[in-house]
C-alpha positions in Angstrom: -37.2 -84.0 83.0 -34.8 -81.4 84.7 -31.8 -79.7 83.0 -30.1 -80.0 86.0 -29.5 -84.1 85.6 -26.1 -84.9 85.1 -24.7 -86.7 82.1 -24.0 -89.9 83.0 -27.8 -89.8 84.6 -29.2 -88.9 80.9 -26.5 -91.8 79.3 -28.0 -94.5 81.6 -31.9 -92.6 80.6 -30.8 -93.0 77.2 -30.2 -96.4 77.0 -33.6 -97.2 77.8 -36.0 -97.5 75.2 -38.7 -96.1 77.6 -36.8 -92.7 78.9 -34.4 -92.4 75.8 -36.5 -89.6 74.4 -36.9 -87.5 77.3 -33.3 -88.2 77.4 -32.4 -86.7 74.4 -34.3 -83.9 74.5 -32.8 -83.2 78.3 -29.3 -83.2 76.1 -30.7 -80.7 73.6 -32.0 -78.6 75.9 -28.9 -78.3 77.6 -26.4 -77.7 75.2 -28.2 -76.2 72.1 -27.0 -73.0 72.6 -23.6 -73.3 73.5 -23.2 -75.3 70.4 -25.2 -73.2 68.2 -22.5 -70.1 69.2 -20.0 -72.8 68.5 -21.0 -73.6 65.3 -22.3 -70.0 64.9 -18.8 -68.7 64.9 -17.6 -70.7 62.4 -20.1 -70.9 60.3 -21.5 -66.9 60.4 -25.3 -67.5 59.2 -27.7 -68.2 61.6 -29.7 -69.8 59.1 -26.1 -72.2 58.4 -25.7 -72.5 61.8 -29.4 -74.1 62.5 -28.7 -76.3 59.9 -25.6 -77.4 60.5 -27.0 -77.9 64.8 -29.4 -80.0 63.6 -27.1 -82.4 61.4 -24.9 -82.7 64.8 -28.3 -83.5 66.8 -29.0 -86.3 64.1 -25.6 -87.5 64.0 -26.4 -87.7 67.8 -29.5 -89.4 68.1 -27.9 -92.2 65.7 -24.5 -92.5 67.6 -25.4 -91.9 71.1 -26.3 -95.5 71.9 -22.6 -96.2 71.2 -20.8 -93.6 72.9 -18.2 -95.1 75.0 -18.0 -92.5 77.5 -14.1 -92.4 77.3 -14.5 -88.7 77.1 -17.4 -86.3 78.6 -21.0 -85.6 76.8 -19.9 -82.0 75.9 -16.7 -82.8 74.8 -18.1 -85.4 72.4 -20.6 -83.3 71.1 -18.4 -80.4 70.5 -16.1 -83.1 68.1 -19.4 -83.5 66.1 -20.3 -80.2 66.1 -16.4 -79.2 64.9 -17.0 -81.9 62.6 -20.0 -80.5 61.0 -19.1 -77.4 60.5 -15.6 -78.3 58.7 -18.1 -80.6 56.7 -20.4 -77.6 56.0 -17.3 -75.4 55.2 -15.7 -78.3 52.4 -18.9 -78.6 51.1 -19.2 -74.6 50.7 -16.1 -74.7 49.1 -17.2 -77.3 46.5 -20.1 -76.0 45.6 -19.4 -72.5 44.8 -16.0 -73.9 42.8 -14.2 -70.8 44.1 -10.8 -70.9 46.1 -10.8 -71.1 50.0 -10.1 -67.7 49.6 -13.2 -66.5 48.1 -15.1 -68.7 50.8 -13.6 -66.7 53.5 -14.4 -63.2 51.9 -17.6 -64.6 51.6 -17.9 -65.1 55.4 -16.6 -61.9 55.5 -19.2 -60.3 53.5 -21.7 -61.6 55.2 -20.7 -60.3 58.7 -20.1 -56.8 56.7 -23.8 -57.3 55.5 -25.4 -57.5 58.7 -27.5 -54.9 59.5 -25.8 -54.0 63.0 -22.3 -54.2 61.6 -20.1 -51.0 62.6 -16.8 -50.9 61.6 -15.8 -48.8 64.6 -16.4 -51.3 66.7 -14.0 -53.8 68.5 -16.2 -56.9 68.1 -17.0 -56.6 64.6 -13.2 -55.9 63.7 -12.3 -59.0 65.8 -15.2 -61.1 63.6 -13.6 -59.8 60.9 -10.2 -60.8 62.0 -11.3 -64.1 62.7 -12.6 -64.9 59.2 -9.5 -64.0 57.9 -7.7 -66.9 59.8 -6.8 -70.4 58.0 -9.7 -72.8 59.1 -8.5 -75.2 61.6 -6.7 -71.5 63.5 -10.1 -70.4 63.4 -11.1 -73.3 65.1 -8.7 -73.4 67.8 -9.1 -69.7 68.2 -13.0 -69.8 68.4 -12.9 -73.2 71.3 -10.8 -71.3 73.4 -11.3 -67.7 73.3 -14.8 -67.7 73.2 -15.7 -71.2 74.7 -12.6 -71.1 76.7 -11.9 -74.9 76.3 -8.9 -76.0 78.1 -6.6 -77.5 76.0 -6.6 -81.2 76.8 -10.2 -80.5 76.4 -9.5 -79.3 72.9 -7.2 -81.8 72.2 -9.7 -84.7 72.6 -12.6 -82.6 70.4 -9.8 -81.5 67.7 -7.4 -84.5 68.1 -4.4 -83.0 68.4 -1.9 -82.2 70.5 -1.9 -79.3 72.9 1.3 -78.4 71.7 0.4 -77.8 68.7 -3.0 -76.3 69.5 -1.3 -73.9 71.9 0.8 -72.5 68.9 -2.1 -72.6 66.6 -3.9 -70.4 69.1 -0.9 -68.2 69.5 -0.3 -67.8 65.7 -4.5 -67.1 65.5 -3.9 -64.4 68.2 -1.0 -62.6 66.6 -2.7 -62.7 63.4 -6.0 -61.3 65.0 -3.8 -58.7 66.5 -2.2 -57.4 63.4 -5.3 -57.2 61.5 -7.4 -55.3 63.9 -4.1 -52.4 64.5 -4.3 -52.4 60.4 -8.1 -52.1 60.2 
């Protein structure tokens, strides 16, 4: 089965029992890696980020038979991917019984631990940056600078208004901004 089938094609190929795998695995294939940078991003491990990609495939096998199509594929699986990776984030937070705080110096750390890190450079300062922001800025900031998601888009993944997710992202940026000139 070719990549290059469009969504509503793999929908209808889904909803039969005798194509719904191929189906699925079509879906996979084509948008495993943009999520996996999506959930990447917010999550920092790659080891978190598999996991957390393979809850949103789950949660996708289980709910695709239902989706009404009042939005597009990606756009719905972007909502489960944000989704999981808030989930994954809470449950971080509970675990280690530390503040939010201590989660996100965490994430910090870990991009500090990587092996390629260089302080020197722009894109590790800006990863950096990024950690520090409160989690639904990171959010916004991450769907549209890097996945560049219009903002209706991004209203219908993160529910929100574009107002408000167009001052989100400006506040994100302005915060990025100061902490990269201070880095």
């Amino acid at each position: 089965m070719a990549v290059t089938l469009q969504d509503n094609e793999l929908l209808v190929q889904f909803k039969d029992p005798g194509t719904r795998e191929k189906a699925y695995t079509a879906i996979i294939r084509k948008y495993q890696e943009r999520l996996y940078w999506h959930i990447r991003r917010m999550v920092v491990e790659h080891e978190d980020a598999n996991d957390v990609l393979q809850n949103v495939f789950i949660r996708v096998w289980n709910a695709l038979e239902n989706f009404r199509e009042d939005s597009q594929l990606y756009t719905w699986l972007y909502r489960i991917a944000t989704n999981e990776c808030l989930s994954f984030l809470e449950q971080q937070k509970r675990k280690s019984t530390v503040s939010l705080g201590d989660v996100e110096t965490g994430l910090a750390n870990k991009i500090t631990a990587d092996k390629h890190f260089d302080a020197n450079k722009l894109e590790w300062k800006l990863q950096l940056a990024i950690q520090q922001l409160p989690e639904k800025q990171r959010v916004v900031f991450t769907l549209r600078y890097y996945d560049e998601m219009p903002y209706a888009e991004m209203s219908e993944v993160l529910e929100t208004s574009e107002g408000a997710l167009k001052a989100s992202y400006h506040h994100a940026a302005k915060k990025i901004e100061e902490y990269i000139l201070n880095h």
